[in-house]
VEXDRENVEX-943149 format. One record per atom (N, C-alpha, C): residue in one letter; y, z, x. Coordinates in steps of 0.001 Angstrom, whole numbers, padded with zeros to 6 digits, always signed. Layout:
<atoms>
AYZX/...
</atoms>
This chain:
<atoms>
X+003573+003923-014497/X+003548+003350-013173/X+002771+002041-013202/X+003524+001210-012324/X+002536-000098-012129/X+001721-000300-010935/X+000623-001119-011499/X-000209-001169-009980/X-000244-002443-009313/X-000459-002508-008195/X-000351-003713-007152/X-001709-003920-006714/X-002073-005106-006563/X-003096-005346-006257/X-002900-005636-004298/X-003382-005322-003725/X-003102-005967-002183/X-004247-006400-001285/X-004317-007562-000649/X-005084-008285-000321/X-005512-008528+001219/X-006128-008217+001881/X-005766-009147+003520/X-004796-008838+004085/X-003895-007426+004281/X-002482-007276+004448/X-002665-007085+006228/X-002092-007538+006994/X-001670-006631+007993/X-000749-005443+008168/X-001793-004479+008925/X-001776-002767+008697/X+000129-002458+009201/X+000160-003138+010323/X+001493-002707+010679/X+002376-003453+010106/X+002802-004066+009416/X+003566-004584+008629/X+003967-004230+007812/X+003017-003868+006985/X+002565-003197+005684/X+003478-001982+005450/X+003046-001252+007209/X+003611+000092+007197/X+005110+000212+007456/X+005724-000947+007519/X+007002-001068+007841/X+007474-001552+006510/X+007073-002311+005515/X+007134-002295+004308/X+007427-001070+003418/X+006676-000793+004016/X+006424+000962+002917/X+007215+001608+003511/X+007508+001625+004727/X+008613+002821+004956/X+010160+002536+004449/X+010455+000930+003735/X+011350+000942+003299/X+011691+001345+001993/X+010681+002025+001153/X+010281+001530-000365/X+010977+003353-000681/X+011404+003402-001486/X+012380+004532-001969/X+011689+005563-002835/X+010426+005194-003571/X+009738+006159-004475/X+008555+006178-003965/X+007734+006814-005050/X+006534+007288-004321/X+005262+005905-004694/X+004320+005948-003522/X+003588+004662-003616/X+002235+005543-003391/X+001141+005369-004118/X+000009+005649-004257/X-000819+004759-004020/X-001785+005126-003016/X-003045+003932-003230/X-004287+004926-003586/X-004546+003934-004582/X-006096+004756-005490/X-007321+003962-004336/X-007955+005022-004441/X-009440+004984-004260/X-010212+004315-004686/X-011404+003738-004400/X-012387+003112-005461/X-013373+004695-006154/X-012713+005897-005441/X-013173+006948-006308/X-012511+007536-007321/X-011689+006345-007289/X-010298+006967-008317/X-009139+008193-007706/X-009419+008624-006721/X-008038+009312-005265/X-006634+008533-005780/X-005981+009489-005961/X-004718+008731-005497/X-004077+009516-003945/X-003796+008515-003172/X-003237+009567-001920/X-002144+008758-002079/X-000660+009524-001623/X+000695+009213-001520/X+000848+008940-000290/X+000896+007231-000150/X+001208+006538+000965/X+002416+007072+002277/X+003617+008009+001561/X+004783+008650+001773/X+004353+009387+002725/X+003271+010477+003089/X+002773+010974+003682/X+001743+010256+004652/X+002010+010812+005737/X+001351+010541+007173/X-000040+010612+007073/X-000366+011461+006423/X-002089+012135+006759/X-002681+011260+005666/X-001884+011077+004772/X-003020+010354+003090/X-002946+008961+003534/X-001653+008567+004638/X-001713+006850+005295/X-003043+006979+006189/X-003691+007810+007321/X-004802+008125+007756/X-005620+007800+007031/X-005475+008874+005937/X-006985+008786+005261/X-007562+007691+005008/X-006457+007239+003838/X-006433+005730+003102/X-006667+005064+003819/X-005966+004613+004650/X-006148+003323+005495/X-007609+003579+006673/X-008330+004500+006961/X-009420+004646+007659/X-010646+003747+006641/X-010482+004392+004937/X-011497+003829+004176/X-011477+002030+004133/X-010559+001899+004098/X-010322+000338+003811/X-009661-000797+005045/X-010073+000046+006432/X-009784-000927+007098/X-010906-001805+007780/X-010518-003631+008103/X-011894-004220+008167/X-011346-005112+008997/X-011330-005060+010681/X-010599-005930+011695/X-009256-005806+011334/X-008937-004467+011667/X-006905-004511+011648/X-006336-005018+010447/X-006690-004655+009526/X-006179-005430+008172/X-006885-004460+007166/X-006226-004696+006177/X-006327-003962+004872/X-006819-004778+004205/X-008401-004678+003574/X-009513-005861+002706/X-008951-005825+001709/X-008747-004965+000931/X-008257-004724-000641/X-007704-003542-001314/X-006660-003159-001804/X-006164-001737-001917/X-005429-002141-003061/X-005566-000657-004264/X-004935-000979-005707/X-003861+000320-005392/X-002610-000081-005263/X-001193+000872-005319/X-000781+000815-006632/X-000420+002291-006544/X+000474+002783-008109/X+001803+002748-007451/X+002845+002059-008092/X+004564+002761-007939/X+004996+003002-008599/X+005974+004118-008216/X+006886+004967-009577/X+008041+004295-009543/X+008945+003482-008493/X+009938+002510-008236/X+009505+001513-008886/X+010000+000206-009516/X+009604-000946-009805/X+010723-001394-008572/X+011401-001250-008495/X+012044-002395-006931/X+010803-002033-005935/X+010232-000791-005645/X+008879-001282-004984/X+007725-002192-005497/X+007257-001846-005894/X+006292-002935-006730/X+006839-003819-006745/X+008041-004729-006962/X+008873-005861-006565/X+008341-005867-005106/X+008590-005310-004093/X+009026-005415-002683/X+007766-005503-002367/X+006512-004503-003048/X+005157-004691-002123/X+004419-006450-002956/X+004464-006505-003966/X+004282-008057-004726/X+004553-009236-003542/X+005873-009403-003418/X+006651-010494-002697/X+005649-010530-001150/X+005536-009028-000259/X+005042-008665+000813/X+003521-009457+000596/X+002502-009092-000399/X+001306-009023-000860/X+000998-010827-001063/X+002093-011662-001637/X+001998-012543-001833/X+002754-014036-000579/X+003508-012955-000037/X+004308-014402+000933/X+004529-013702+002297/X+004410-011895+002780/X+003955-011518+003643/X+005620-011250+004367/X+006347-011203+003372/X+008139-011418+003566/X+008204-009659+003593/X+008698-009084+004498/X+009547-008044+005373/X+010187-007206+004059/
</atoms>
């Protein structure tokens, strides 16, 4: 699996991103957690630790898709849908 680095994202965007993405997307922890973004409750969790004014500060995603990791990259870098 590859990981994504993500930066400054806006939260609802993000989440409309991800709901298009076909495999499974993990965001690790800085405790080393992986929670599966796919799920409702681990998007809670996750996103409670790392949110800082409506935005996502910094988050390291695993994908098992590489057209995701394509799709969250492009998102991460030019903020494109």
């Amino acid at each position: 699996m590859a990981t994504v680095d993500m930066h400054d994202i806006d939260l609802k965007e993000f989440n409309e991103v991800l709901a298009t993405c076909t495999g499974n997307v993990f965001m690790v922890t800085p405790d080393g957690d992986r929670l599966n973004l796919k799920s409702k409750l681990c998007q809670l969790i996750g996103f409670t630790k790392l949110i800082e004014g409506g935005s996502i500060a910094n988050a390291t995603l695993l994908c098992e898709n590489k057209e995701d990791e394509s799709k969250l990259f492009r998102f991460n870098m030019f903020g494109e849908k």
